[in-house]
N, C-alpha and C positions, 0 to 999 in steps of 0.2 A: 052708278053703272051696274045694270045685270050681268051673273055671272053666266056665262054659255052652260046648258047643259053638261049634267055629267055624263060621260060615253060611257059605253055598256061594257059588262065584265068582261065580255073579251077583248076589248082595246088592249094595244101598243102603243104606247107611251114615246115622241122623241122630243125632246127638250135642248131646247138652246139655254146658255150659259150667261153669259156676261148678257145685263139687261133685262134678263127672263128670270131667272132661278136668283141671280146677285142682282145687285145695282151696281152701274157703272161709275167707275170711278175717275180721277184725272190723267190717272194713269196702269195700265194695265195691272202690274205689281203692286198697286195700293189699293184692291177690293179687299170689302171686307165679306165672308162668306158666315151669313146666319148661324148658329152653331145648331139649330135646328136643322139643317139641312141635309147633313147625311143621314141622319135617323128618317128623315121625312123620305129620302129616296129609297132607303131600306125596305121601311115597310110599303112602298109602293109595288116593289117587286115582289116580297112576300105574295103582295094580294092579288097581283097580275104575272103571277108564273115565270118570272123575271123579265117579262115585257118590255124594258123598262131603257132607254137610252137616251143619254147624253151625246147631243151633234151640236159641237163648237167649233169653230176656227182655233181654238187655242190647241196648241199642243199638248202629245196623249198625257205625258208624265205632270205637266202644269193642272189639266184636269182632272187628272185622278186628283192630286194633292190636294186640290181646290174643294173637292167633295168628298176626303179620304176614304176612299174606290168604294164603296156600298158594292153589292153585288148587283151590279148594272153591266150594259152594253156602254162601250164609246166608239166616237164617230170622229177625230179630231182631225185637227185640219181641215174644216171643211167635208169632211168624210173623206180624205186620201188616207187616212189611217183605221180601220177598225177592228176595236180588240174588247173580248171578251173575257178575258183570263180572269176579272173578277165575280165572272155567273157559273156557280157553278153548276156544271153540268153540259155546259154550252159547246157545242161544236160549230161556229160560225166561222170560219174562212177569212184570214185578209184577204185584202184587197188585192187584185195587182199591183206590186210596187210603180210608180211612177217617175218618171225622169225628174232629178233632182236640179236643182240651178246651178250654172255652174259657179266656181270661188268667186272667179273675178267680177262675177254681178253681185257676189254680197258684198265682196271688196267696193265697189264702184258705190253702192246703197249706203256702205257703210259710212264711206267719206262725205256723202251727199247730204245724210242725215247730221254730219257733225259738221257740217259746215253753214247747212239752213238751220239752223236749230230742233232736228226733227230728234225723234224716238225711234230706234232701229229696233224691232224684235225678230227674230230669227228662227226659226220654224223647220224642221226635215226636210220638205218639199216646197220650202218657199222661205217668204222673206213679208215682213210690213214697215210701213213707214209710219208713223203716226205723227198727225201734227194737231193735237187736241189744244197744247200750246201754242203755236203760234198755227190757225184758222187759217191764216191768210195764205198762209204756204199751201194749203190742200191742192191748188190745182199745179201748180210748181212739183211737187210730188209726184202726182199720178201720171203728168207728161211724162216725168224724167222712170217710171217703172214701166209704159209704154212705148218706151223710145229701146227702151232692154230687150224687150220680147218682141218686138216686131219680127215678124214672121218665123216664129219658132213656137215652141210646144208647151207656149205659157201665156197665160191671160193676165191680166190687173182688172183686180175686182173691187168696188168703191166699199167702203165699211163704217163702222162711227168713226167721224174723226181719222179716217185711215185711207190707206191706198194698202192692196194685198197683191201679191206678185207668186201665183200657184200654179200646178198644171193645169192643163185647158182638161175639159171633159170631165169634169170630178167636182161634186157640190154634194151639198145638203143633200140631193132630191136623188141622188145615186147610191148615197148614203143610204138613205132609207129602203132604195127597192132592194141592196144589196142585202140588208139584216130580214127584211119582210120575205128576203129568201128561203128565210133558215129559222129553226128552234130556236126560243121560244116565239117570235116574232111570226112564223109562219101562220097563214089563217089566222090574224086577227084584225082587228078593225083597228086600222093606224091614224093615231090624232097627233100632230106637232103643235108648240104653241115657241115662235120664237119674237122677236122686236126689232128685226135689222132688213133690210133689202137681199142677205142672203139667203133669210130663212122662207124667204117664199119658195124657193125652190123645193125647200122640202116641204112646204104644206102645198105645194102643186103638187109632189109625188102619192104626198096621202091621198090627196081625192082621185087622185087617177086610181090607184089601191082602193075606194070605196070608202078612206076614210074624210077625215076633216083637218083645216087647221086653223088658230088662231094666233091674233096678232097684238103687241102691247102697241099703241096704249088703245086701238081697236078693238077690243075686245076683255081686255087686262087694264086696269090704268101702272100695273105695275107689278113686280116681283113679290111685295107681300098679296097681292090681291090673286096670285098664280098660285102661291103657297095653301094659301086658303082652299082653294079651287081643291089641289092635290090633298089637301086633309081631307077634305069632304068625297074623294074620292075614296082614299084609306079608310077611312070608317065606314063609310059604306059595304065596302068588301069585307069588312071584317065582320060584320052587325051579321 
């Protein structure tokens, strides 16, 4: 497989997480994170003026840890959360806070999942079921997180192996116009590269921005072949 062009020095950088940058594992809390990998986001910022963000579903504080925080942008949750306090210099704004779920549907998820054999993870502004374990459950799941929101101020969004339970109007692709607002991200040519059904949303936002995106195993067959990508990025700016 050919790798996609390198973008031009002015690119913005947004990167998905689990699948893209890691490999997925069987269970969310069992990835293992390259030890390359926060050095490699580090000096990606370096060379792009800290350009440079991470939009996962995962939670803010699980993602910093997961990449212990280089000086990057995050976008977590889906982009309901976005925080900067590891770039410095960065003045970029959250988000508007969004309507939280209320207890008793995590109450209701929680029993649901220990009762079909599911994986419950629990999230600020949401909630996931995961049944990477038992497969068969996946649509079992996503009725029973459909059946919660019906007519209220939250969607169920399908994921690996998952069913996601967030607020409606808030993705990847809001994510990105909302940093492509602001330093350093302003005027520059934004590329996403992620591997899920979510992250199209955000590489529809870049190209609407004038940027691009790509997709594993479409374009990536995989997280080492992304890494690679982003070296040759890094040394390029730095040469």
């Amino acid at each position: 497989m050919s790798m996609p062009p390198l973008p031009p020095p002015h690119a913005a950088l947004f990167l998905d997480l689990d699948g893209t940058l890691i490999e997925i594992a069987p269970r969310p809390d069992a990835v293992v994170v390259p030890l390359h990998l926060p050095g490699l986001l580090a000096r990606l910022s370096d060379r792009l003026g800290g350009a440079v963000a991470i939009v996962t579903g995962r939670g803010l504080e699980v993602a910093r840890a997961l990449t212990s925080a280089p000086p990057i942008a995050y976008a977590a949750e889906h982009g309901t959360i976005i925080d900067a306090s590891s770039l410095p210099g960065a003045t970029i704004p959250p988000m508007p806070p969004p309507p939280t779920p209320p207890q008793a549907w995590r109450d209701r998820a929680t029993a649901f999942a220990d009762a079909e054999g599911l994986l419950f993870e629990p999230k600020q502004y949401g909630f996931v079921l995961h049944f990477r374990a038992n497969p068969e459950k996946g649509p079992a799941a996503t009725a029973f997180l459909e059946g919660l929101v019906a007519g209220s101020d939250f969607q169920v969004m399908p994921a690996h192996a998952a069913a996601e339970l967030r607020p409606k109007g808030l993705d990847k692709g809001s994510a990105v116009r909302w940093l492509m607002r602001h330093a350093p991200f302003a005027g520059r040519q934004p590329v996403f590269i992620g591997d899920d059904v979510t992250d199209q949303f955000g590489i529809d936002a870049c190209a609407e921005l004038g940027g691009t995106g790509y997709r594993i195993p479409m374009d990536f067959p995989g997280p080492a072949a992304v890494h690679d990508w982003l070296e040759r990025i890094a040394g390029r700016m730095a040469a």
